[in-house]
Structures are given as C-alpha cells and as structure tokens.
C-alpha positions in Angstrom: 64.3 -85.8 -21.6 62.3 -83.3 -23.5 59.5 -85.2 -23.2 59.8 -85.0 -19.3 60.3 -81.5 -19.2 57.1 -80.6 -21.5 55.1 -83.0 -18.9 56.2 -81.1 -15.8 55.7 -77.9 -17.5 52.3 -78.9 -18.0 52.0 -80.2 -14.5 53.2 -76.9 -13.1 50.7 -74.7 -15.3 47.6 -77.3 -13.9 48.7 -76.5 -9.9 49.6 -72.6 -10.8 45.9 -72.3 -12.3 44.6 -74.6 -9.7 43.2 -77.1 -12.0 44.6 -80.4 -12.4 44.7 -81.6 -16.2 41.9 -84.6 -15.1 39.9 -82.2 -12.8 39.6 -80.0 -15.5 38.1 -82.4 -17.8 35.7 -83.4 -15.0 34.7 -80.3 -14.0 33.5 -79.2 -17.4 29.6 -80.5 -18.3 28.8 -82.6 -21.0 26.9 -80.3 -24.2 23.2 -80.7 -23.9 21.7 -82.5 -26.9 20.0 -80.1 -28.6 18.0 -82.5 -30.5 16.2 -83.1 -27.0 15.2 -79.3 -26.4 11.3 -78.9 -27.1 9.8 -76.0 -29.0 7.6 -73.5 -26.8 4.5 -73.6 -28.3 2.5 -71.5 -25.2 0.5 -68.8 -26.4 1.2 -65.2 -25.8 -1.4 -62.3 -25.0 -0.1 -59.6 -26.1 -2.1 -57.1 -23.3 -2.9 -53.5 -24.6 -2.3 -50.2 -22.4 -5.3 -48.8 -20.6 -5.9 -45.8 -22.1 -7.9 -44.0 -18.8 -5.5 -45.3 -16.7 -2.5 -43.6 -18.7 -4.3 -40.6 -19.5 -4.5 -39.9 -15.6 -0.8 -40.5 -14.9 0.1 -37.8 -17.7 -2.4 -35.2 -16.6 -0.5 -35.8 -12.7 1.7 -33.2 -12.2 3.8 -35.6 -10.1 4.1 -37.7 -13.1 5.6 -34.5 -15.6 9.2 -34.4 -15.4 9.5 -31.6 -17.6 11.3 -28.4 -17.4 9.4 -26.2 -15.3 8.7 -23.0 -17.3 9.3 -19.7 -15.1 6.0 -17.3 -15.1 6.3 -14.4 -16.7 7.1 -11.3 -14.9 4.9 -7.8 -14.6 5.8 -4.9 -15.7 5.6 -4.1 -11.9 8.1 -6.5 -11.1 10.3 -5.8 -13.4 10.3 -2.3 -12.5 10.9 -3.4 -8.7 14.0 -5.8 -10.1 15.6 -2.9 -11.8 15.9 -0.3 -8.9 17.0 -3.9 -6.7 20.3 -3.7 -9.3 20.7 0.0 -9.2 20.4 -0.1 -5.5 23.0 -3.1 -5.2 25.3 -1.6 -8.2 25.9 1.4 -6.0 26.4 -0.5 -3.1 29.2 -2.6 -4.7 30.5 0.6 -6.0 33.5 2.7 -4.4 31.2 5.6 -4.5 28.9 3.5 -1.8 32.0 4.1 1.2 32.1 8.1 0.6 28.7 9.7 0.0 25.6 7.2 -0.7 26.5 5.3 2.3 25.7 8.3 4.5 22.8 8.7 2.5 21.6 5.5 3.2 21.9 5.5 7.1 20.6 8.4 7.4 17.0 7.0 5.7 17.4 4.1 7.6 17.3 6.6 11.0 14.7 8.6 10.1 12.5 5.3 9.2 13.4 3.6 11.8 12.4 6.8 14.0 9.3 6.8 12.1 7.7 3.6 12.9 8.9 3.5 16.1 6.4 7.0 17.0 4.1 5.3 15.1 3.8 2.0 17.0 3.9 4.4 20.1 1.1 6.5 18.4 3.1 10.0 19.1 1.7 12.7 17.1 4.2 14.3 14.7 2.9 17.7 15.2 2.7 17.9 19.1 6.7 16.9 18.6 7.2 20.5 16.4 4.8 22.8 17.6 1.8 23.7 20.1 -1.0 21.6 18.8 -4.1 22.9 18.9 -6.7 22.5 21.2 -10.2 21.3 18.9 -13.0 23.5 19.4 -16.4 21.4 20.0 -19.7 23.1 18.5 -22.0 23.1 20.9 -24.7 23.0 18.5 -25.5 21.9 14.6 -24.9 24.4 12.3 -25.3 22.8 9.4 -29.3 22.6 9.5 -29.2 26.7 9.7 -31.7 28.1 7.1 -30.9 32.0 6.9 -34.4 32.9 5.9 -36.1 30.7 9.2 -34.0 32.4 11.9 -35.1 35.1 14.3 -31.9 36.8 14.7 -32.6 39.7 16.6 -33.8 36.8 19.2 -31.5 34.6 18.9 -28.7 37.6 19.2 -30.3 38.9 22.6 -30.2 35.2 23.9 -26.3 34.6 22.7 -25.5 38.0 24.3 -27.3 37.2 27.4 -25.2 33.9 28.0 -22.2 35.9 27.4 -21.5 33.1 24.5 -20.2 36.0 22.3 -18.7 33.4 19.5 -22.2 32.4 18.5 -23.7 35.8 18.1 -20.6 36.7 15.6 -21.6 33.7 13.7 -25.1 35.1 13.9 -24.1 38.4 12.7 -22.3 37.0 9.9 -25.3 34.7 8.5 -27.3 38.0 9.0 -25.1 39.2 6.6 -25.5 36.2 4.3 -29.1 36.9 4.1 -28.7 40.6 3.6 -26.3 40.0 0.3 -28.8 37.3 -0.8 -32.0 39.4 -0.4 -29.8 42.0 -2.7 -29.3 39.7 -5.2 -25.7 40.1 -4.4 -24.9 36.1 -3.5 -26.9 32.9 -4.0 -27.4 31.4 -0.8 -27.4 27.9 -0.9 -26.8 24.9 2.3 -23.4 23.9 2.6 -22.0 26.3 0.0 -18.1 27.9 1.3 -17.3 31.5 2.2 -14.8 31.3 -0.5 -17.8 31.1 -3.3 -20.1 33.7 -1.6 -16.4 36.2 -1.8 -16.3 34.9 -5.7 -20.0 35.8 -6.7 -19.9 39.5 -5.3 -19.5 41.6 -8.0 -18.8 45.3 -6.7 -14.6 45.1 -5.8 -15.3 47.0 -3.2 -17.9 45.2 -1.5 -16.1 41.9 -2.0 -13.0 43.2 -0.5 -15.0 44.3 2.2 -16.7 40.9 2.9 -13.8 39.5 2.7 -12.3 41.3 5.6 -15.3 40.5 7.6 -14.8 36.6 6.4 -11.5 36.5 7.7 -12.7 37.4 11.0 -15.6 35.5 11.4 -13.7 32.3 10.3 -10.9 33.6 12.8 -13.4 33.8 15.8 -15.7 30.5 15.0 -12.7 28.2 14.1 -10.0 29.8 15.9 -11.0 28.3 19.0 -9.4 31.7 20.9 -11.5 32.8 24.1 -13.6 35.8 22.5 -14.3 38.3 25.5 -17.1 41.3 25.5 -14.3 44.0 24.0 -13.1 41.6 21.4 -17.3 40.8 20.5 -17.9 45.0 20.3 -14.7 45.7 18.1 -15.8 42.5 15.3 -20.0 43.7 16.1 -19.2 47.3 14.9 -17.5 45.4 11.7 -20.5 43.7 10.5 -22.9 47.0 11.6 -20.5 49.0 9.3 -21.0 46.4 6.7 -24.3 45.6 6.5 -24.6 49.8 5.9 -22.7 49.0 3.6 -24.6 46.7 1.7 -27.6 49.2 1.6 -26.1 51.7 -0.2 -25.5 48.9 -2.8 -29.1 48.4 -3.0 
C-alpha cells in the first residue's frame, strides 16, 4: 500500500511539473566525451593600436567627455553681475512695492520717452525753448591777416552795403592790430578773444576790451539783425577805445 502511494505521488509530481519520469530522462542529452574535444592550436595576432589614428580621436572635441570648465569672468562682468543682484534683491524686497518701484517706472518713462524722440529725430531743445536760428558767414574769416587788410576800404564798402555786422567785426580786428602794434597783445591766427583779454596788462584797458569783446561777440555770433542806430552806438565804442589805446602808447 505504501509502495503504491509513493508511486502515485511520484506520478502526480511528473504531470504537475509537466515532465513525465521517462520523458525526462529522454529529454536530457547524453555528456559529450571530453576525450574527443581537440585543442585550438590557431594562432593569434595580437594587433597593436594605431597611434595617429588615436591621437586624432583625443584631440576631437566630440570625442572629450570631460567636464566643461566655465571661462573665467572679467572684472567687467563681474561688476555687471553684482548691480544684476542688487537690482533683483531690491526688487524681491518689501521696500520694492512702496518707494523704488516708483522709482523704477518712472526711468522706465523717461527712457522710453527718450528713444522714442530719438527714433523720431525731435530736437530736445526746440521741445524747451526757442532754438536758435544759425547764423551763416557769408565769407571766410579764418584766412584774415590783420596786418594785409585795408580797413578804411573795406569799412566804406561794408557801410555802403548796409552789411553793418561785418564792419563791427572789422572795427574790432582794427583793434586787434592797434593792441598788437602796441606791444599790448600777440596776435597770432586762430588764437580766442579770451587769450588776447588775458595778455593785456593795464586793468583798465583789459576791462575796457573786454566790454568791447562782449559786444563784438554779441553782434557777430548773436545772429540779431544789427540796424544803422545799433552799428553807430557799438562804432562810437571801438572809436572811444582805440583813443584809448593811444594814450597807452
């Protein structure tokens, strides 16, 4: 009885596992003979690396999987990072809703404002005040040699053609040439009123040339219409002057 139970206990193992106890046996292969293995006796080249060939693949940057090392940063660029924080630390700050937020509209306005008269090529100071009107020269000036003109000529022609701003100029080199035949100024081409006033050395005469300066400059680069009344008063001027200059002498 035992033995009959052991049997179908085997039996049932074999149909659970799906393997019958002769199948089994069957399936499995016989063990090769190892007696009847032969040795490999082919030879084996053992084949070097080429060293061109791998020096080219190393010096590929799409071969380097390194770490990519960040460039080092101006001291330009670190200056720029810096006021970035600030300018994003007060943002993020409570401050930013009261006070700098205001602040910070209000450039934005005025740059805004800015570029836009720009790109429409406005003039800022036609916008504030009355601009003024350029003044054109009708001739070159700065080719005058004191010492080569003819002035009491050249005065009767600018008087003549009632162009009353060019004799005042010619009554003020007049007096450039009177100060430099005194020794009293070195006349030189292209040299300022301002250094002629300097190099006078009487207080009194340089306060007086100064005067006259002032009005010159006033009537040559004022562009203001000059009319025979104004020409007499600023005439008389240089005439009072120019005595002046000879008692200096």
């Amino acid at each position: 009885m035992k033995r009959i139970f052991k049997f179908l206990l085997i039996l049932l193992v074999g149909l659970l596992s799906g393997l019958s106890p002769t199948g089994y046996a069957a399936s499995v292969p016989p063990l090769a003979d190892t007696a009847q293995i032969a040795a490999d006796t082919s030879r084996v080249v053992v084949r070097p690396f080429a060293v061109d060939q791998l020096n080219t693949y190393r010096d590929n940057p799409e071969f380097q999987y390194g770490t990519d090392v960040r460039p080092l940063t101006s001291a330009w660029d670190r200056f720029w990072r810096q006021v970035r924080e600030y300018i994003w630390s007060i943002l993020r700050s409570r401050s930013y809703e009261g006070f700098w937020k205001y602040i910070i509209y209000g450039f934005v306005v005025v740059l805004t404002v800015y570029v836009v008269l720009k790109l429409l090529q406005v003039e800022f100071t036609g916008l504030f005040g009355k601009k003024v009107k350029a003044f054109t020269v009708p001739y070159e000036t700065h080719a005058e040699n004191i010492h080569e003109l003819d002035f009491n000529t050249l005065l009767e022609e600018a008087v003549q053609q009632k162009d009353y701003r060019r004799a005042i100029r010619l009554y003020y080199l007049h007096t450039l040439k009177q100060l430099t035949d005194q020794a009293l100024i070195n006349w030189q081409p292209g040299k300022t009123n301002r250094s002629y006033i300097r190099e006078i050395q009487p207080s009194k005469l340089r306060k007086d040339f100064e005067k006259i300066t002032a009005l010159f400059e006033y009537v040559w680069y004022g562009g203001s219409p000059v009319d025979e009344t104004h020409y007499n008063i600023t005439r008389q001027a240089f005439v009072t002057f120019n005595q002046l200059i000879g008692r200096h002498a």
